[in-house]
C-alpha positions in Angstrom: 0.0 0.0 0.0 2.9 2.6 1.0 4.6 1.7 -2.6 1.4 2.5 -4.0 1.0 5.9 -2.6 4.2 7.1 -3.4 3.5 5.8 -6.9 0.3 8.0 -7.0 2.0 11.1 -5.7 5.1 11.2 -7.9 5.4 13.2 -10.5 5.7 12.0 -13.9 8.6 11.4 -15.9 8.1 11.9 -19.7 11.4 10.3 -20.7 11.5 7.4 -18.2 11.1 4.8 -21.2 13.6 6.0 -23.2 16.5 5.8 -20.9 19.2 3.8 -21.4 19.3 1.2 -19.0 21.5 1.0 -16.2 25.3 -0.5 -17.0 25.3 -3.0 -14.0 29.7 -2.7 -14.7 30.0 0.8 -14.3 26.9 2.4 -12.3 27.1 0.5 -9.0 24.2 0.9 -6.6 26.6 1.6 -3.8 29.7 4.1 -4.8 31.7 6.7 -3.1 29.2 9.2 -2.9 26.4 7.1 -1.1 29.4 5.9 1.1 30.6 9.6 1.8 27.2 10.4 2.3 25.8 7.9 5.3 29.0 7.6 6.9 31.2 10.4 6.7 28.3 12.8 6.9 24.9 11.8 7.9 26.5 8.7 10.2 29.1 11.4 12.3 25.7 13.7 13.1 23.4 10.5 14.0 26.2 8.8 15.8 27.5 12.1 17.7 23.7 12.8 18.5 23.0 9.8 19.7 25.7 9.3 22.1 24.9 12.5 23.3 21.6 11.2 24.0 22.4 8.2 25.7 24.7 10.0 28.2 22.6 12.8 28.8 19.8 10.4 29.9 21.8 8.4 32.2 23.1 11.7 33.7 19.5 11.9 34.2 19.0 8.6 36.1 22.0 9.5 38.0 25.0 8.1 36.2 27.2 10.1 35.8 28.9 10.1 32.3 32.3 10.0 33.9 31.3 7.2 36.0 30.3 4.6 33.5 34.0 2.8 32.2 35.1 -0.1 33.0 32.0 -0.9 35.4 30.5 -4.2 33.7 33.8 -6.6 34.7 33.8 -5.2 38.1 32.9 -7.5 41.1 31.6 -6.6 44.5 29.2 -8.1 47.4 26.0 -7.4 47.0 24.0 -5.1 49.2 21.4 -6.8 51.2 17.5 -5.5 50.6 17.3 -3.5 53.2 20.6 -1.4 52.8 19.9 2.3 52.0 22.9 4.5 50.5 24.7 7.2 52.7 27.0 9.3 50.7 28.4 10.5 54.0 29.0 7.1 55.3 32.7 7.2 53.7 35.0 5.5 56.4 34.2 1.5 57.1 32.2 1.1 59.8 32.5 -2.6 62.0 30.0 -3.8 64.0 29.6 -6.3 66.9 29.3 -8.8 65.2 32.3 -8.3 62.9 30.2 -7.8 60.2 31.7 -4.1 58.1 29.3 -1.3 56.4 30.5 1.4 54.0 28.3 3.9 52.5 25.5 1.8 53.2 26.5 -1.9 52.0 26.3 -3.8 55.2 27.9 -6.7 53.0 31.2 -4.7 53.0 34.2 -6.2 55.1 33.7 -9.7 52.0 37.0 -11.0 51.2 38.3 -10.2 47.3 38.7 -14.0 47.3 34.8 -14.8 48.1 33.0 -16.4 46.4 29.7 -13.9 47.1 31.5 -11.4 45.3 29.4 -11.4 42.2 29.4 -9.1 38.9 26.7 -6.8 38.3 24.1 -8.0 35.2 24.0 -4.7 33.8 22.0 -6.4 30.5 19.5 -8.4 32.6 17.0 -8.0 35.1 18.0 -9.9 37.6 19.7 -7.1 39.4 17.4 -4.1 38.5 16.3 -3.5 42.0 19.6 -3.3 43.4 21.0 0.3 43.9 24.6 0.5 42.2 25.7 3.0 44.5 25.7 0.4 47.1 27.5 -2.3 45.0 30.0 0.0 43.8 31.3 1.2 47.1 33.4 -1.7 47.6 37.0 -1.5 48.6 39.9 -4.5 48.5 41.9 -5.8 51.9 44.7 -4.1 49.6 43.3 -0.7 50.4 42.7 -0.1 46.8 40.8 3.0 46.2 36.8 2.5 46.0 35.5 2.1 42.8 32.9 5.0 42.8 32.8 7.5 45.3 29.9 10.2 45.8 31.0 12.3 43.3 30.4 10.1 40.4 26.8 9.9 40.7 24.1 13.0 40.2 20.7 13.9 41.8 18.1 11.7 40.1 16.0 13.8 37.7 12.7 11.5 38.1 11.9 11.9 41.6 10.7 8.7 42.5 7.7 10.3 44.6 6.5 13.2 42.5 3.3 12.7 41.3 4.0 15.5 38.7 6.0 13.4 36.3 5.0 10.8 34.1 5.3 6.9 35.4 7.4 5.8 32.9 10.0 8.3 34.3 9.4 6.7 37.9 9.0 3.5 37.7 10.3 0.3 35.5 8.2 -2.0 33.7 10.0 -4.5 33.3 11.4 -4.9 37.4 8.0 -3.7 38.5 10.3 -1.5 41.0 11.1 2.1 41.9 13.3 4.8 41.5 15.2 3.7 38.3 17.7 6.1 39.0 20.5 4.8 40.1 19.7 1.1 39.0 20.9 -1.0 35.7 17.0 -0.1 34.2 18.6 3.1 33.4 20.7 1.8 31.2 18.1 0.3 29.3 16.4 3.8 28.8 19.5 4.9 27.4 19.9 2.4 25.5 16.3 3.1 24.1 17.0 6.5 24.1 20.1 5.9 21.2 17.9 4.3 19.0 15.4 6.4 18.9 17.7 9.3 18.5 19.5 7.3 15.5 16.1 7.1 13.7 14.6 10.9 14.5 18.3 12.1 12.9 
């Protein structure tokens, strides 16, 4: 049907039959020109565009864009469900029962060599409730530094409790859970966000 339309609203061509037709040798369908065209040109704006987007909207989950390399490889003990981030909560603190909390992650004091210490699914949903602030607090025995302090993550955009913005900003679909900021959903809505962006340039 869409063929048909554009059929009906062309214009007409009065010497379309008595063009030679095409030499199959020497006018390829794909040349330097259409090359130059959708990937030097057009391909530099919709890429540049859309990785624009798809930082902008993670900055607006509260990632920020600084604070996304090298996180997928990285492993760390996962918070337990009823942990809640402190961004002031920057020394270790031990409790009586041995048990160490950092920023929150009562699973802190784990040894590098556990075998709790898990990666993040950052392309699944199996860890879309858990807040990565929390799982990315963790330091070695070694002392090495923390992987992400305060200052790589944002305020959240999408207020989880105003009633002001739309759902979709405020809840995921797919986790049935709330705030997406700060969660691995948000990377999906980036993600969504790029491809969408790619097709609108």
């Amino acid at each position: 049907m869409v063929p048909a339309i554009s059929f009906a609203y062309e214009n007409a061509e009065l010497d379309i039959m008595e063009r030679q037709p095409r030499n199959s040798k020497r006018d390829h369908l794909v040349n330097f020109k259409l090359i130059s065209f959708a990937y030097f040109q057009i391909g530099v704006v919709q890429a540049s565009a859309a990785m624009f987007g798809y930082f902008y909207f993670l900055n607006d989950f509260g990632i920020r864009p600084s604070a996304i390399w090298y996180l997928a490889l990285k492993k760390a003990p996962m918070p337990n469900a009823w942990d809640e981030y402190f961004e002031d909560q920057s020394d270790i603190i031990t409790y009586i029962n041995g048990t160490q909390s950092r920023y929150g992650n009562s699973n802190y004091g784990i040894s590098v060599d556990d075998p709790k210490l898990e990666m993040l699914a950052w392309d699944k949903v199996k860890h879309g409730k858990v807040d990565i602030r929390l799982f990315y607090a963790f330091k070695d025995e070694n002392g090495s530094p923390s992987i992400r302090e305060p200052d790589a993550w944002t305020s959240c955009r999408w207020a989880p409790d105003d009633e002001s913005l739309p759902l979709i900003y405020r809840k995921s679909y797919v986790t049935d859970w709330h705030p997406i900021c700060y969660t691995t959903e948000a990377l999906k809505f980036a993600q969504s966000g790029y491809l969408i962006i790619i097709v609108c340039v």
